[in-house]
VMD Tcl script that draws the C-alpha trace (Angstrom):
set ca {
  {100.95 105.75 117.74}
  {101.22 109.55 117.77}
  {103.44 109.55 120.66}
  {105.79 107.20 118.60}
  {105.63 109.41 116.05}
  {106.16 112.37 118.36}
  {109.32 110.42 119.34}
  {110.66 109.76 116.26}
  {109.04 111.67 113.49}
  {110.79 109.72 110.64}
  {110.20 106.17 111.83}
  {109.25 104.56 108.71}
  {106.57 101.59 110.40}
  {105.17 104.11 112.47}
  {104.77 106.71 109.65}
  {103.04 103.38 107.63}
  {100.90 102.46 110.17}
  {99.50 106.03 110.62}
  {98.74 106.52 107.04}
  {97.21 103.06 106.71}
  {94.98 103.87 109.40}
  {93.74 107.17 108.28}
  {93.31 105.34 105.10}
  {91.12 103.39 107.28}
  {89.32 106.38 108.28}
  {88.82 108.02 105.21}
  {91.10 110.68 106.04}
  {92.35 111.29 103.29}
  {94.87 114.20 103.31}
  {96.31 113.08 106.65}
  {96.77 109.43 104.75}
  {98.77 111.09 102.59}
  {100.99 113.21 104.81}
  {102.38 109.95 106.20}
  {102.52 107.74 103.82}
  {104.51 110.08 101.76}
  {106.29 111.04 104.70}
  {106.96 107.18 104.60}
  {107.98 107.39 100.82}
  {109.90 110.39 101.48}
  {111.75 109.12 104.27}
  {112.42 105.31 102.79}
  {116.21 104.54 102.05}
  {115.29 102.74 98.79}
  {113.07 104.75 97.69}
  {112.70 107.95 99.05}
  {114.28 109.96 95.87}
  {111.06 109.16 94.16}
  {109.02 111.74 96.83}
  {110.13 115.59 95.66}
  {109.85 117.62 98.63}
  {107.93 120.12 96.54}
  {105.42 117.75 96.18}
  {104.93 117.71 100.76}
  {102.81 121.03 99.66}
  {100.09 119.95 97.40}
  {99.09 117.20 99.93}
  {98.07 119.71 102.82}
  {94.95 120.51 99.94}
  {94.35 116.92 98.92}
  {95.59 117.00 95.68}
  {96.60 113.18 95.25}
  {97.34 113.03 91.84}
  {100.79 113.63 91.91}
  {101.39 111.23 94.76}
  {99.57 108.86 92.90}
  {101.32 108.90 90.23}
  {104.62 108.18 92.82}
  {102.72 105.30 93.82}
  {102.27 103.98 90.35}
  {105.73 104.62 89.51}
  {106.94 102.98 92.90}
  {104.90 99.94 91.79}
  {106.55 99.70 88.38}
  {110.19 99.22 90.27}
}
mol new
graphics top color blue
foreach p $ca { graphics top sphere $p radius 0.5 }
foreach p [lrange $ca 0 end-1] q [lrange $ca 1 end] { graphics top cylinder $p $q radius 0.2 }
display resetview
């Protein structure tokens, strides 16, 4: 899976999978660098994911990206 993702760093079901699996894993701020990599990189909804926000998740701050998710889920 990393290799894919070496290969094409914005492929949206690779960039899924890997954060579902470090979900998985407990991992929790490498979860969130893909999965928002994911959001960020998503046709439909990729203007939700503020590229000032790729920062905070390198310290596992999750609120605001939880607070993307929740508004992702209202859509």
């Amino acid at each position: 899976m990393m290799r894919a993702q070496e290969a094409d760093p914005i492929n949206l079901e690779v960039l899924l999978a890997l954060g579902v699996s470090h979900t998985n894993e407990l991992e929790q701020t490498a979860a969130l660098k893909y999965l928002y990599g994911w959001l960020r990189h998503h046709p439909k909804y990729g203007t939700l994911a503020p590229l000032e926000l790729a920062n905070s998740l390198y310290y596992a701050y999750s609120l605001p990206l939880m607070l993307l998710w929740d508004s992702l889920l209202m859509l």
